[in-house]
C-alpha positions in Angstrom: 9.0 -1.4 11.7 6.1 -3.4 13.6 6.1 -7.3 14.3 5.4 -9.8 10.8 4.1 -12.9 13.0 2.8 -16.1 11.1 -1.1 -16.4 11.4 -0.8 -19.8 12.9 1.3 -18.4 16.2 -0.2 -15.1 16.2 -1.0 -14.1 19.8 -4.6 -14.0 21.6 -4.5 -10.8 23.1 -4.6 -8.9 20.2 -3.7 -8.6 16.3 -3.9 -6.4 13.3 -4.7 -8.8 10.4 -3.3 -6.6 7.3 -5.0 -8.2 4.1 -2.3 -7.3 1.2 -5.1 -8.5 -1.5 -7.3 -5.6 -0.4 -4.0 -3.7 -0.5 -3.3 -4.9 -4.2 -7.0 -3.8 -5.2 -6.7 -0.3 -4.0 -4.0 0.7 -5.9 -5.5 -1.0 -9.2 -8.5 1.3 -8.5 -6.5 4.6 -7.4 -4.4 3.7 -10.8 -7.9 3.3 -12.8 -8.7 7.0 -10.9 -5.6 8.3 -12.9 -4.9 6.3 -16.0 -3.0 9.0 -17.7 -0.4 9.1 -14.5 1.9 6.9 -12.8 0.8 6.6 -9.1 3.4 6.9 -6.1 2.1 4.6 -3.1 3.0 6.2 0.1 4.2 4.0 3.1 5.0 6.6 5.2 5.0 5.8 9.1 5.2 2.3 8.9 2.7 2.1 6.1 0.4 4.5 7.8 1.0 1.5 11.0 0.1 -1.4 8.3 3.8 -2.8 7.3 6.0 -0.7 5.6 8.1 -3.3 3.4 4.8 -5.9 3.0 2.8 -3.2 1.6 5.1 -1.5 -0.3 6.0 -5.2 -1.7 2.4 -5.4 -2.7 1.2 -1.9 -3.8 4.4 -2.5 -6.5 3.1 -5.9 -7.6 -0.3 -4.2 -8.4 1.2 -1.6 -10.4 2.5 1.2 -8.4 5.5 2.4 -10.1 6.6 5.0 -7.0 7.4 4.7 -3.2 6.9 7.3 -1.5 7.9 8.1 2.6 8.5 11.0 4.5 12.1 11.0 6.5 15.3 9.2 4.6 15.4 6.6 7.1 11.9 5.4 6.1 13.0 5.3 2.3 16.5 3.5 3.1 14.9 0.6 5.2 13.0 -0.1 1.9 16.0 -0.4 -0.2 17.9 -2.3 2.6 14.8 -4.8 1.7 15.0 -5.2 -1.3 13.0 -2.7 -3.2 14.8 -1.2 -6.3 12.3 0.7 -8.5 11.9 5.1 -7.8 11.5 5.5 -4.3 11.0 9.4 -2.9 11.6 11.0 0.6 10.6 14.7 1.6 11.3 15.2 5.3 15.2 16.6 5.7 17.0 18.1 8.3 20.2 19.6 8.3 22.6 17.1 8.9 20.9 14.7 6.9 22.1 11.2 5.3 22.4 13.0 2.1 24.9 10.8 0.8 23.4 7.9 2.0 20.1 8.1 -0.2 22.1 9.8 -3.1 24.2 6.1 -2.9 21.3 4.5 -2.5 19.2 6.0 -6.0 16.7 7.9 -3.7 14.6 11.2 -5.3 15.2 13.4 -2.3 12.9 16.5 -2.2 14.7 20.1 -1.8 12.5 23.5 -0.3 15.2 25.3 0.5 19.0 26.7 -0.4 20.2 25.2 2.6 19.1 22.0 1.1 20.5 22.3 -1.8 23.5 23.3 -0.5 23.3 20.0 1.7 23.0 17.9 -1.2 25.3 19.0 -3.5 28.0 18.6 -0.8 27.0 15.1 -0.5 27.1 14.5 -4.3 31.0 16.0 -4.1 31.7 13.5 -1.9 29.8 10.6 -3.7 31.4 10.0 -6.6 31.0 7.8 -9.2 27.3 7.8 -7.3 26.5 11.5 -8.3 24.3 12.7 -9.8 21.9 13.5 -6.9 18.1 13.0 -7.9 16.3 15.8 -6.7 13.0 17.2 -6.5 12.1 20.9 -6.3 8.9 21.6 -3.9 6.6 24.7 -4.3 4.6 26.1 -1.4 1.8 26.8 -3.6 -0.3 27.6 -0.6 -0.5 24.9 2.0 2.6 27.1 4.2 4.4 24.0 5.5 7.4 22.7 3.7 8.5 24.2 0.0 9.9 27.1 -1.6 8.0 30.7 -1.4 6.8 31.6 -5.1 8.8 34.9 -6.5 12.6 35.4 -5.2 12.9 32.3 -3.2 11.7 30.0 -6.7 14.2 31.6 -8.6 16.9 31.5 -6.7 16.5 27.9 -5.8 15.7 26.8 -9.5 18.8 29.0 -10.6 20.9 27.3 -8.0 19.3 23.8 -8.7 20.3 24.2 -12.5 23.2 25.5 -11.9 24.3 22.3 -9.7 23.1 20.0 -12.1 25.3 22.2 -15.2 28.5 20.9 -13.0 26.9 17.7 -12.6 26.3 17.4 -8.8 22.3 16.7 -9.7 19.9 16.5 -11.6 16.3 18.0 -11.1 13.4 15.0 -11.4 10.5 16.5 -10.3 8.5 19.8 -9.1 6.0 19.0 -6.8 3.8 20.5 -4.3 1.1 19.8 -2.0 -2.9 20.3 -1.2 -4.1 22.4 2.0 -7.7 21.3 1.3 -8.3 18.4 -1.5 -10.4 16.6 1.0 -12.6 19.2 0.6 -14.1 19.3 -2.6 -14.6 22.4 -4.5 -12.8 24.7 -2.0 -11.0 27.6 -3.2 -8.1 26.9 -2.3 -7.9 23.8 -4.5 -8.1 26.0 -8.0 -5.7 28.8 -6.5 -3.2 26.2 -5.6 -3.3 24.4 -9.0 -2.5 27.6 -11.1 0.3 28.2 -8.8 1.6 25.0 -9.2 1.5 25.7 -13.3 3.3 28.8 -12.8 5.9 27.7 -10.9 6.6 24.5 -12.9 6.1 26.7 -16.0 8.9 29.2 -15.0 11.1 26.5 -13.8 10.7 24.8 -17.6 11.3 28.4 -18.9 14.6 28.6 -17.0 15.7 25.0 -18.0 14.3 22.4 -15.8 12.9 19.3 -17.5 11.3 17.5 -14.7 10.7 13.5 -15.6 7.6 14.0 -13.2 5.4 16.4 -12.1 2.9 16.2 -8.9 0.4 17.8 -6.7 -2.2 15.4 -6.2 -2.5 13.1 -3.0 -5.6 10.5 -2.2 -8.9 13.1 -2.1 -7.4 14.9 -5.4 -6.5 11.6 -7.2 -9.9 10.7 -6.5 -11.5 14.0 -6.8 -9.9 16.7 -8.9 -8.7 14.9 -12.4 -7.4 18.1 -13.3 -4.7 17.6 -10.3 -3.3 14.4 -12.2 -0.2 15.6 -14.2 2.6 12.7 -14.5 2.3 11.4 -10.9 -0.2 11.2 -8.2 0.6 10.6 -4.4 -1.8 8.0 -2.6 -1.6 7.4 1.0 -4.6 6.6 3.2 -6.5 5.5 0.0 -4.2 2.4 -0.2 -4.9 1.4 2.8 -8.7 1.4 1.8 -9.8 4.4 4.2 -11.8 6.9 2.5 -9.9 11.0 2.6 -13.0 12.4 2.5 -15.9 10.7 4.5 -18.0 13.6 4.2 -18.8 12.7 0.4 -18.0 9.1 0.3 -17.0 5.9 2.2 -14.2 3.5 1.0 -16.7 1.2 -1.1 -17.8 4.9 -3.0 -14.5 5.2 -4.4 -13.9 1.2 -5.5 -11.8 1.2 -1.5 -11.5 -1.8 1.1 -10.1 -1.1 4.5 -6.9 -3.2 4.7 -6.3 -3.8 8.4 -8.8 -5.4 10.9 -7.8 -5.1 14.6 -8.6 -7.5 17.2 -8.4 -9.1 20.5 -9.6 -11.2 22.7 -11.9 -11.0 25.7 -9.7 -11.4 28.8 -12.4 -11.3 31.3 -16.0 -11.6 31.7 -17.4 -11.3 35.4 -21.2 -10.2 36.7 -21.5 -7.0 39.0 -24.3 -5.3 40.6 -25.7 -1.8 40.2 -24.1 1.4 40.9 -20.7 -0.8 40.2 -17.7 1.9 39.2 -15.7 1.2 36.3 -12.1 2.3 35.3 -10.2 5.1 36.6 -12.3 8.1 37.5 -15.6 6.0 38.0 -16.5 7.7 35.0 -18.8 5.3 34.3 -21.3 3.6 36.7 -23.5 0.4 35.8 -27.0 1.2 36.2 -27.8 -2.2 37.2 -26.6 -5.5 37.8 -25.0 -6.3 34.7 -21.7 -7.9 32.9 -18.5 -6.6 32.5 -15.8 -7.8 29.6 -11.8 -6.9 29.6 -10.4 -6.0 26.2 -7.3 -6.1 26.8 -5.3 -3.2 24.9 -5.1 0.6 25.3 -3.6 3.7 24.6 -0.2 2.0 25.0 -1.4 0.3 21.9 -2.6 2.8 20.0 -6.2 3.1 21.2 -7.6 6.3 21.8 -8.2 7.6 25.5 -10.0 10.4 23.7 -12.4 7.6 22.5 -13.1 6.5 26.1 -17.0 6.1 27.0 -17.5 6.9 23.0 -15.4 4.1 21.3 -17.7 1.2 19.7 -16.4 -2.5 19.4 -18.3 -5.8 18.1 -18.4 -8.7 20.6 -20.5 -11.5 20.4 -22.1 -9.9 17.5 -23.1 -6.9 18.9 -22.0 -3.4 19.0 -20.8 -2.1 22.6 -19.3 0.7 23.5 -15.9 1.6 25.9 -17.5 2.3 29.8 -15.4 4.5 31.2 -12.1 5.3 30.8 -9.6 3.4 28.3 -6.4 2.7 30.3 -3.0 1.8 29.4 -3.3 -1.6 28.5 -6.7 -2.5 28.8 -10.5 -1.4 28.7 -14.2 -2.5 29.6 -17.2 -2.8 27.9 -20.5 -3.5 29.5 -22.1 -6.6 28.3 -25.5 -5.5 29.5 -25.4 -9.2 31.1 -24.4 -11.0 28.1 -21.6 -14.0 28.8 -19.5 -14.8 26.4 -16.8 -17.2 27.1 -13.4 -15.5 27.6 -11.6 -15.6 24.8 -14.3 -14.4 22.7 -13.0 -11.8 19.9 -13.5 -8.4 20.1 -13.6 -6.8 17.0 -12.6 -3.1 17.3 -12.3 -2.0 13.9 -12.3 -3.8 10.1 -14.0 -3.6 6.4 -17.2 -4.0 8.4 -18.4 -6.8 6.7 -19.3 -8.6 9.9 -21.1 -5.6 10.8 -17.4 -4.6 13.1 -16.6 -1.1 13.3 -14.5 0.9 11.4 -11.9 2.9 11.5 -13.8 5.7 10.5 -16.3 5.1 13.5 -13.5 5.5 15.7 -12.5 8.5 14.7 -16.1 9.9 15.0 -15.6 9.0 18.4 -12.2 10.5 19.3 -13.0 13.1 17.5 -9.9 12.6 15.0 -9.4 11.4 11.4 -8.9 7.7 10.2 -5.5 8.4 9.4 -4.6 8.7 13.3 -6.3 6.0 14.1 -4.7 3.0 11.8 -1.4 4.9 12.0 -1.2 4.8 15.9 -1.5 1.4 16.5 1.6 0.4 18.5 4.4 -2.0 17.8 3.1 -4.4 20.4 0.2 -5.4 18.6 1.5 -7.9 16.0 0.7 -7.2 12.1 -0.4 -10.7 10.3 -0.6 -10.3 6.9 -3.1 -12.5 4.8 -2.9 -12.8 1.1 0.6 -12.3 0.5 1.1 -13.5 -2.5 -0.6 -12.6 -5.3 -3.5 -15.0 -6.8 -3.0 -16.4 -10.1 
């Protein structure tokens, strides 16, 4: 889990302010997107690197009814916090703390027999805990994790209902996942959908009676209504960052970027022309100019694919990474500006100062927004503003 540091002691050298309000807002519009379904809010990875437990917290309090996260440790750290309520994982492993999520109320997802077979050993040894709440996933095209259509679906929903007959489980959910939702009107979209119908019709045919039923993740809660059924999945849309840039930023779909990442100048100096900066001398200074230290780096999560490319506001005006981004640390060339050191550097935020976002970084890494909230290291300190809710 990152660092929770009071605003008042938060250190200079850098910060990611999380604001929980914007948080809150974003899941009252994704909710207003699907008002027919109840809406999972995924904090997977730390929150996507915002604060797992504070924005879970608050996506509840606005109305999220469903956790989501992707390994079982993720999802037991939440309910060693504090939050009761449904809360889902989908990432196993053999050898997995089965019976510690089936003790702790968890839905656990299940792609394979192997799972199965996992689970309902756990649920044996469980007890009074048992039954195990599962969750059957279809590959309905995306080829990663869930069961094959055909042989594979029916012996794992035969299995899966014969388990719960004995009372080792009982099946909650079938559920899949998009390959291309961020891509609106692809193909695959429609071809995945009437698979999913199939398979969750011929699991109902056999028996199953799933309390919720889900396909849909941020683009498709936004994009594809049709997608909806009892649940949607939001990720990166609660955290305000739009899943499909190409057709609309975060203020097109009712969004507002929650974190804003700062530091402060470390260093401003004057050096003359044809001045190398940074490992390589990648970049040169054409004249005599002014150089400023932003002192972070890849070790905190900034991308060295971004060097030379990525943009940051000081002094109120854009600049942009010369040269290589090191470890810890990174230049900008003032062009013979001096502000005093200290001075914040905005690299990413809503943009309401006219900052960056974390969209424009990933234009220049070459990446998607996703990577670049989500890799922000445990070093830089998460302050959270707004945490409790207005009256």
């Amino acid at each position: 889990m990152t660092e929770t540091v009071p605003l008042s002691t938060a250190p200079l050298r850098a910060r990611a302010a999380v604001d929980l309000a914007a948080l809150r807002d974003n899941v009252r519009a994704l909710r207003a997107a699907a008002p027919h379904a109840e809406l999972m809010a995924v904090v997977k990875s730390d929150a996507y690197g915002h604060g797992a437990v504070p924005c879970a917290r608050a996506a509840v309090e606005a109305g999220a009814t469903w956790l989501g996260t992707a390994t079982p440790e993720e999802a037991l750290a939440l309910r060693a916090a504090g939050l009761d309520g449904r809360i889902m994982c989908w990432l196993w492993t053999p050898g997995g703390p089965w019976r510690e999520a089936i003790e702790a109320g968890l839905d656990v997802s299940v792609s394979g027999m192997w799972a199965l077979d996992e689970v309902t050993a756990a649920a044996r040894l469980a007890g009074p805990s048992a039954p195990a709440r599962i969750q059957l996933k279809a590959d309905t095209g995306l080829g990663r994790n869930g069961c094959q259509p055909g042989e594979d679906w029916d012996r794992l929903v035969t299995a899966a209902l014969e388990a719960q007959s004995a009372g080792l489980v009982r099946v909650t959910g079938l559920w899949s996942h998009f390959a291309c939702a961020d891509e609106p009107g692809h193909p695959s979209i429609a071809a995945q959908l009437t698979r999913f119908r199939e398979m969750t019709a011929y699991a109902e045919a056999r028996g199953v009676r799933p309390e919720v039923r889900h396909i849909a993740n941020s683009p498709a809660t936004l994009t594809v209504p049709d997608s909806h059924f009892d649940l949607v999945r939001s990720g990166i849309a609660v955290y305000g960052i739009s899943p499909s840039p190409e057709i609309g930023a975060p203020a097109d779909f009712g969004l507002r970027p929650v974190m804003t990442l700062s530091a402060s100048v470390a260093l401003v100096k004057q050096v003359p022309g044809g001045h190398g900066v940074s490992y390589g001398h990648h970049y040169t200074t054409a004249g005599t100019t002014t150089l400023g230290l932003i002192p972070v780096g890849y070790a905190d999560g900034i991308p060295r694919h971004a060097s030379g490319t990525g943009p940051v506001l000081v002094g109120g005006k854009w600049r942009t990474v010369a040269g290589r981004i090191a470890m810890d640390q990174f230049v900008v060339d003032l062009g013979g500006d001096e502000p005093e050191t200290g001075t914040e550097a905005l690299l990413f935020g809503p943009g309401d100062r006219g900052e960056p976002t974390a969209e424009d970084w990933a234009q220049a890494a070459g990446t998607i927004a996703y990577e670049i909230v989500t890799r922000i290291g445990t070093r830089v300190p998460r302050v959270y503003l707004n945490e409790q809710v207005a009256d």
